[in-house]
N, CA, C and O atoms as a GROMACS GRO file, in nm:
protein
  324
    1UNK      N    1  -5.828 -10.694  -3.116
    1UNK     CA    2  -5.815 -10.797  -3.015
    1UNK      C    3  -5.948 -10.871  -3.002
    1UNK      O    4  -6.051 -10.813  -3.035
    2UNK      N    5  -5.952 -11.023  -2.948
    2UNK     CA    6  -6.050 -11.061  -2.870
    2UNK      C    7  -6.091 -11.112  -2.756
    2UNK      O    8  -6.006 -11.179  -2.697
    3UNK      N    9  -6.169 -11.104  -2.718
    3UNK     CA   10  -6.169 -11.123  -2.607
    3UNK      C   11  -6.341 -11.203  -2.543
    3UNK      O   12  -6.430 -11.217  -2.628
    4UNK      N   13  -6.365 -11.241  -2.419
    4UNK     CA   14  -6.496 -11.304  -2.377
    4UNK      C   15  -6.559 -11.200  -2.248
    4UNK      O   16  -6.493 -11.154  -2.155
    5UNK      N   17  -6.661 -11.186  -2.266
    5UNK     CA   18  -6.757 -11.090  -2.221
    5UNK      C   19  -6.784 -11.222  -2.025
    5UNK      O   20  -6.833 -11.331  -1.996
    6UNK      N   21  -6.712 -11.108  -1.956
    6UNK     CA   22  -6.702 -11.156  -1.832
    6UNK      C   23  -6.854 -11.180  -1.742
    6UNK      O   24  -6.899 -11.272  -1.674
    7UNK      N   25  -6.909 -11.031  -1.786
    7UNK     CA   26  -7.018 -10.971  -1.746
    7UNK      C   27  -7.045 -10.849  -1.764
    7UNK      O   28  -6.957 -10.769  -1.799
    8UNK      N   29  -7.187 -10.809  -1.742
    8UNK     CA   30  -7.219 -10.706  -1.798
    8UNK      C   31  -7.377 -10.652  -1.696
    8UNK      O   32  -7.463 -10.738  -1.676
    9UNK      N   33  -7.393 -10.532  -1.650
    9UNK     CA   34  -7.488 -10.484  -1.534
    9UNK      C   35  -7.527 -10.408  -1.647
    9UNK      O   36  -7.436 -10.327  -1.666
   10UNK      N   37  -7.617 -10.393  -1.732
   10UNK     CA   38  -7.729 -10.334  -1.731
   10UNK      C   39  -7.782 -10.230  -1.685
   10UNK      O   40  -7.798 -10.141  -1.769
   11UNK      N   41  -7.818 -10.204  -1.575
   11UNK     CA   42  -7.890 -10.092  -1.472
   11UNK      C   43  -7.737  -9.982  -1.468
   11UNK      O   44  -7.737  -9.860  -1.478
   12UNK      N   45  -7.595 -10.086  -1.446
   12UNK     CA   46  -7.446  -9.982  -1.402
   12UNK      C   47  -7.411  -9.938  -1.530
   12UNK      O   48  -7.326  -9.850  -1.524
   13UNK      N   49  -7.456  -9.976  -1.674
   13UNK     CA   50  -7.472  -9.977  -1.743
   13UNK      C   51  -7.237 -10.008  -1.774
   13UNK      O   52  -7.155  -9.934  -1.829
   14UNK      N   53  -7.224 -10.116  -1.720
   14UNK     CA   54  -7.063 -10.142  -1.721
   14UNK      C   55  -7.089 -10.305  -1.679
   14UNK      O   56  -7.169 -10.380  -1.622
   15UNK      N   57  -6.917 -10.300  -1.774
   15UNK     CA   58  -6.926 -10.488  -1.782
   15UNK      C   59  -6.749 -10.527  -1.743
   15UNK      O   60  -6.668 -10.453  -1.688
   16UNK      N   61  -6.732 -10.648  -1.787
   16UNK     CA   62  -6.581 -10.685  -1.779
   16UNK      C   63  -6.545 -10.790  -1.911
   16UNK      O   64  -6.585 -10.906  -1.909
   17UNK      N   65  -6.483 -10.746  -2.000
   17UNK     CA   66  -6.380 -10.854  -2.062
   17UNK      C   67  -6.267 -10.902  -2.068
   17UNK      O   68  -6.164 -10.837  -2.085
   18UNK      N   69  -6.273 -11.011  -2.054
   18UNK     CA   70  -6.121 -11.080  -2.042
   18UNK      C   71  -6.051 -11.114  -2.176
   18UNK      O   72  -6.099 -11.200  -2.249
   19UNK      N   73  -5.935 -11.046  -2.209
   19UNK     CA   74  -5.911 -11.083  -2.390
   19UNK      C   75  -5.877 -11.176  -2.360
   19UNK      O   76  -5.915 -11.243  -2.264
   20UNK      N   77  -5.779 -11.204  -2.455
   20UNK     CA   78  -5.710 -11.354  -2.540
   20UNK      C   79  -5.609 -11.387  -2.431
   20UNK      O   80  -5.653 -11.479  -2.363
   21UNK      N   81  -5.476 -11.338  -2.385
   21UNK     CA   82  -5.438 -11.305  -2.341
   21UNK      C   83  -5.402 -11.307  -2.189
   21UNK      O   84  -5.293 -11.328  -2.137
   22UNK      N   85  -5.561 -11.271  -2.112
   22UNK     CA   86  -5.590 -11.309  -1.972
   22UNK      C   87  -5.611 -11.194  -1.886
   22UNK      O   88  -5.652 -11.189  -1.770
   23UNK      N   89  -5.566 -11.079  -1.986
   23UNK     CA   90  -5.588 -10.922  -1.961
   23UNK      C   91  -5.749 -10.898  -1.899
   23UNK      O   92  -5.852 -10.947  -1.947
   24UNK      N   93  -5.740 -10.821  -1.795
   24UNK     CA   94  -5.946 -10.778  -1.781
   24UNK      C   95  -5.908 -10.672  -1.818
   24UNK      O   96  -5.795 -10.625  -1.819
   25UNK      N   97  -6.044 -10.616  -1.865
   25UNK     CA   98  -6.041 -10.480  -1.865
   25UNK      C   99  -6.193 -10.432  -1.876
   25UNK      O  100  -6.272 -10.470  -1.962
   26UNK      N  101  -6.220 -10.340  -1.774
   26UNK     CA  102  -6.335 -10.258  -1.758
   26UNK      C  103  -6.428 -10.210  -1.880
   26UNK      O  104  -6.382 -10.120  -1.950
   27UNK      N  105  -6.536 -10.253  -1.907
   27UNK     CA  106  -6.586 -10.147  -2.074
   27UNK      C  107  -6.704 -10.063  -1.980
   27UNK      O  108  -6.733 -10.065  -1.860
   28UNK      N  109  -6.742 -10.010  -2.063
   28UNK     CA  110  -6.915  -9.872  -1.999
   28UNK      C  111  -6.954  -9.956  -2.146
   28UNK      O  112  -6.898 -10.031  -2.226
   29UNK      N  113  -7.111  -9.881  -2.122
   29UNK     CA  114  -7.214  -9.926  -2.241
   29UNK      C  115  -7.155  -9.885  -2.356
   29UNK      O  116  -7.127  -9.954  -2.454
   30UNK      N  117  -7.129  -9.717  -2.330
   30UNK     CA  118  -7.071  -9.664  -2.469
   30UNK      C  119  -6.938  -9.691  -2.572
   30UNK      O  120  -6.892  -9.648  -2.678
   31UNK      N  121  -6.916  -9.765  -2.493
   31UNK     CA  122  -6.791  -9.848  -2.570
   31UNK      C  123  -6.848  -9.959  -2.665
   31UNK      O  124  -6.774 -10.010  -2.749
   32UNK      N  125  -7.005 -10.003  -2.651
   32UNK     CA  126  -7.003 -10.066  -2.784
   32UNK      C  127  -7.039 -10.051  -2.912
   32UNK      O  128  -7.154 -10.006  -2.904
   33UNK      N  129  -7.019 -10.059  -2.994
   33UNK     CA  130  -7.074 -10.007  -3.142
   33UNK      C  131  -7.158 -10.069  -3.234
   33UNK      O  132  -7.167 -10.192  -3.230
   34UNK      N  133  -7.204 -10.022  -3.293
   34UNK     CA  134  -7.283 -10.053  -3.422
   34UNK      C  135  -7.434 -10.070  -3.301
   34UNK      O  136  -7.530 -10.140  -3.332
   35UNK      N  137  -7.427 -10.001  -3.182
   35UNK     CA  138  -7.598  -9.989  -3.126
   35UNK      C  139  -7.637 -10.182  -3.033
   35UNK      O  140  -7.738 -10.226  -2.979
   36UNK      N  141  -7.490 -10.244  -3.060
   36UNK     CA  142  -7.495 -10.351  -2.964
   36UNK      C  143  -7.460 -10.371  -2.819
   36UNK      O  144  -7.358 -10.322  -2.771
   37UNK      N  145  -7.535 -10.433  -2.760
   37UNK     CA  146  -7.469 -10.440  -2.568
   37UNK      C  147  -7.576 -10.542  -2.531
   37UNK      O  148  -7.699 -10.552  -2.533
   38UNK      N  149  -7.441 -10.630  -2.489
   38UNK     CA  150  -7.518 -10.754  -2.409
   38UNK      C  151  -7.616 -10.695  -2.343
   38UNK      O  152  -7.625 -10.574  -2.321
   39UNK      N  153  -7.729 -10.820  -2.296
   39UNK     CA  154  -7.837 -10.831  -2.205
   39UNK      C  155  -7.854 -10.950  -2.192
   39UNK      O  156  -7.847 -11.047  -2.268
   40UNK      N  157  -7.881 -10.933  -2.068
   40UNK     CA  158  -7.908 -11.087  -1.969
   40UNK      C  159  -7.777 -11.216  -1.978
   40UNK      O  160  -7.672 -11.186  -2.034
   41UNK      N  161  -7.785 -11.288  -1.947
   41UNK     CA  162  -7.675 -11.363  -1.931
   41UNK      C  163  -7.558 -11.350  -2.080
   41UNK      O  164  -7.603 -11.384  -2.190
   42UNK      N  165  -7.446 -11.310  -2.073
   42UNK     CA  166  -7.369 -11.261  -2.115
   42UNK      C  167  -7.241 -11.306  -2.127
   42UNK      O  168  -7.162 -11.290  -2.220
   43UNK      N  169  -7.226 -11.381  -1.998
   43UNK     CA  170  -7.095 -11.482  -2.001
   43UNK      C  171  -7.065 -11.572  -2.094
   43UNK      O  172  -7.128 -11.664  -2.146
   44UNK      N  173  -6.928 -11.516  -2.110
   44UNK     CA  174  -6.857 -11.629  -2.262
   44UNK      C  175  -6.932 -11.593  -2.407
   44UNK      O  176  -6.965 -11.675  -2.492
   45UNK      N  177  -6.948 -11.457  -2.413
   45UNK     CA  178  -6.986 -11.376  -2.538
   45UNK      C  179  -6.859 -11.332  -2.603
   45UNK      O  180  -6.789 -11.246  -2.550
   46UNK      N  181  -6.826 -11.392  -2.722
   46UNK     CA  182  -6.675 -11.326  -2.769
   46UNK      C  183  -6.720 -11.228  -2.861
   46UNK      O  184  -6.812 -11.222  -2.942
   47UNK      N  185  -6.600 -11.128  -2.812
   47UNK     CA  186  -6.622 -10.996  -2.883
   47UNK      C  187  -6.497 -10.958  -2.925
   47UNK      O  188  -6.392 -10.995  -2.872
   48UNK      N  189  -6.504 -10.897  -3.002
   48UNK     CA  190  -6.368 -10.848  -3.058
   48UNK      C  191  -6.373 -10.696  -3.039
   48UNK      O  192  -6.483 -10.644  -3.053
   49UNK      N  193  -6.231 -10.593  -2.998
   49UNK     CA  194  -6.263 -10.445  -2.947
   49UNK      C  195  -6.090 -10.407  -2.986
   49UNK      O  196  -5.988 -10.474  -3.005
   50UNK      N  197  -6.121 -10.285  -2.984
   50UNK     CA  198  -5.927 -10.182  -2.949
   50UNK      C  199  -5.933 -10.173  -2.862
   50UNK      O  200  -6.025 -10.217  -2.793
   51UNK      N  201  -5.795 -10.086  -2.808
   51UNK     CA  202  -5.797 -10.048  -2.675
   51UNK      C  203  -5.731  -9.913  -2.693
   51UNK      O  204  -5.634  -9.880  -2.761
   52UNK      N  205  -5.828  -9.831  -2.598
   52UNK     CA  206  -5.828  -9.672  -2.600
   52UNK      C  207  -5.642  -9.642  -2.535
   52UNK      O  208  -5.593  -9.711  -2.446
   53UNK      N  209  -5.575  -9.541  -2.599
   53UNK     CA  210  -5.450  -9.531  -2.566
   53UNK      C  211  -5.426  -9.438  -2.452
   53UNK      O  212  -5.311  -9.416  -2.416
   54UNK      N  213  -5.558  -9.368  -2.377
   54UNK     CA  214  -5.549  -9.329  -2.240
   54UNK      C  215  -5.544  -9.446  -2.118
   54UNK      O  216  -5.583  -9.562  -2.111
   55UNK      N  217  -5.474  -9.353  -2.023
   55UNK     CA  218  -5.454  -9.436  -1.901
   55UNK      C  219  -5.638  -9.454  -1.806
   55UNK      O  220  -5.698  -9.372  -1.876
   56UNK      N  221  -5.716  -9.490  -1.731
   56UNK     CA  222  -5.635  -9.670  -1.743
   56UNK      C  223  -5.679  -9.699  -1.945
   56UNK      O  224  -5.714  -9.605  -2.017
   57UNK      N  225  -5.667  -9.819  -1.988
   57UNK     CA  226  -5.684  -9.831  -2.108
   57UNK      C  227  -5.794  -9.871  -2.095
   57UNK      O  228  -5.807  -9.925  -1.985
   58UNK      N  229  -5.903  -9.872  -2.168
   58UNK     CA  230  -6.048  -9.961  -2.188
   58UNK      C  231  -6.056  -9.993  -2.336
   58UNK      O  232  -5.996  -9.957  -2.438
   59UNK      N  233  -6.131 -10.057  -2.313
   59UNK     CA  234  -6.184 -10.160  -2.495
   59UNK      C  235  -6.257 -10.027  -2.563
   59UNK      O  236  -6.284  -9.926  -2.498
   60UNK      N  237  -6.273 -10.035  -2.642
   60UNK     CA  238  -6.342  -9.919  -2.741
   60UNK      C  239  -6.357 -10.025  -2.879
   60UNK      O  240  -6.284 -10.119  -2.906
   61UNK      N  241  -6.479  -9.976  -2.958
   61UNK     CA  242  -6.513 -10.036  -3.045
   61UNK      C  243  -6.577 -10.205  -3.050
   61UNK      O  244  -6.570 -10.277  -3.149
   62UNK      N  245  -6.639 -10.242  -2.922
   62UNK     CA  246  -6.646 -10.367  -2.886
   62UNK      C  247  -6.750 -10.422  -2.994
   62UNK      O  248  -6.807 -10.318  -3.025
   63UNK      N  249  -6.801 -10.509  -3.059
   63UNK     CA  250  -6.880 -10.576  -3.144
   63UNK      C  251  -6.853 -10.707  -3.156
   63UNK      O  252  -6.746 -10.766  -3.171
   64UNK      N  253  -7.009 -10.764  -3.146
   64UNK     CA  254  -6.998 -10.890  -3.138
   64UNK      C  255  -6.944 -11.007  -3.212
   64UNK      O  256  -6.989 -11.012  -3.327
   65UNK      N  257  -6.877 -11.084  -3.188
   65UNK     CA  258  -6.815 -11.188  -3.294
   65UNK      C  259  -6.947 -11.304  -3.324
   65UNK      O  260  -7.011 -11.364  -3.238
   66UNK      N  261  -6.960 -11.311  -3.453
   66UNK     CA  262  -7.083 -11.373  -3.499
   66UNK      C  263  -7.042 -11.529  -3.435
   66UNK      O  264  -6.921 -11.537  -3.417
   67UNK      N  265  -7.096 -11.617  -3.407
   67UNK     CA  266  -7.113 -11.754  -3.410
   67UNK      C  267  -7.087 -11.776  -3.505
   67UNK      O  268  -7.150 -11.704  -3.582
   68UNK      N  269  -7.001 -11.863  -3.570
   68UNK     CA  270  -7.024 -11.906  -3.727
   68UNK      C  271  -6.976 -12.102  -3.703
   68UNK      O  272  -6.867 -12.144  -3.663
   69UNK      N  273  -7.090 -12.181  -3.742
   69UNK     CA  274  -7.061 -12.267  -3.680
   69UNK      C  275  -6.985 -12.392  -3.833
   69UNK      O  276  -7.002 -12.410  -3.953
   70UNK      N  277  -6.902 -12.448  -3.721
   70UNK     CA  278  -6.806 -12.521  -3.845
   70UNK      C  279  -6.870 -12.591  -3.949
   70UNK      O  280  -6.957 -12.675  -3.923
   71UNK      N  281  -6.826 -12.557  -4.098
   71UNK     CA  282  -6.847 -12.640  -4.212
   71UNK      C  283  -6.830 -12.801  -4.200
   71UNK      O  284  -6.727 -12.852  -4.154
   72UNK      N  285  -6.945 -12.876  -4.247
   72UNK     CA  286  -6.956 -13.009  -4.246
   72UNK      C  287  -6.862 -13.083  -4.344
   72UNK      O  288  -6.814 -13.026  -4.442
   73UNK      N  289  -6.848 -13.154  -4.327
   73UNK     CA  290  -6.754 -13.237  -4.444
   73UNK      C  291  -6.839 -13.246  -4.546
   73UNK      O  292  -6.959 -13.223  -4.529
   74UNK      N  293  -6.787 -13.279  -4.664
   74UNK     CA  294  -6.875 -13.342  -4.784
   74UNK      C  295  -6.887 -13.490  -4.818
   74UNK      O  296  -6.795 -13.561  -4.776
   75UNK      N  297  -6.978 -13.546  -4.882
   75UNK     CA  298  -6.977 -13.677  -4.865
   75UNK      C  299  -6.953 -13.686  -5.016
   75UNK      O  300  -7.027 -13.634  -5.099
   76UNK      N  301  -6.843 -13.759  -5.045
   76UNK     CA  302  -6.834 -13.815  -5.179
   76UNK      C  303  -6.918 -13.884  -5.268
   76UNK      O  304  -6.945 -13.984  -5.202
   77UNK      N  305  -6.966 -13.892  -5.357
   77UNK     CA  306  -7.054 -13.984  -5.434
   77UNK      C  307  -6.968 -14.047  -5.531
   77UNK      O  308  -6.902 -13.991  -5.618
   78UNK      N  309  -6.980 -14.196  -5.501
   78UNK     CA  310  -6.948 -14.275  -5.623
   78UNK      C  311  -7.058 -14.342  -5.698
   78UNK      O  312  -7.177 -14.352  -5.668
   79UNK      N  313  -6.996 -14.384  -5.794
   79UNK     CA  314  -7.080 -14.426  -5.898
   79UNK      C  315  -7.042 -14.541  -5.918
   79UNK      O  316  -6.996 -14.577  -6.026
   80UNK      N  317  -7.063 -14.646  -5.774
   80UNK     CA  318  -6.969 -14.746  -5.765
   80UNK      C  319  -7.122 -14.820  -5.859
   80UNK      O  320  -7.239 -14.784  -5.845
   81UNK      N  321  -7.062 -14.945  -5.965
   81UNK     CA  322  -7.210 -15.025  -6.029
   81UNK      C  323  -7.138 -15.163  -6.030
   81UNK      O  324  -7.197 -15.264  -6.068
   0.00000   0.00000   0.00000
């Protein structure tokens, strides 16, 4: 799934994402992987995560979705003479 990083406390060491969807759902620090977790302003960070199949459900596996910013067009060359 993905989803956007609502917020995130630091010190509570717990945040909120809202998926695709419109779903919230609660994460803790240790829900993110590969040694990543927002800091400092955090809002509208898309992340992509599962969701744990215990009740309540939480995100598990959260990691950041890279920025990847859109490919430019190409400019044709003629060989107009």
């Amino acid at each position: 799934m993905r989803g956007t990083m609502l917020w995130f406390n630091e010190e509570k060491n717990l945040g909120q994402i809202e998926a695709e969807d419109g779903e919230r759902f609660e994460v803790h620090g240790e829900n993110f992987a590969d040694g990543w977790r927002p800091s400092g302003r955090c809002k509208g960070t898309i992340v992509s995560f599962g969701i744990s199949g215990d009740e309540p459900r939480r995100p598990v596996e959260v990691t950041l979705v890279p920025d990847v910013a859109p490919r430019r067009a190409r400019r044709r060359h003629t060989n107009a003479r």
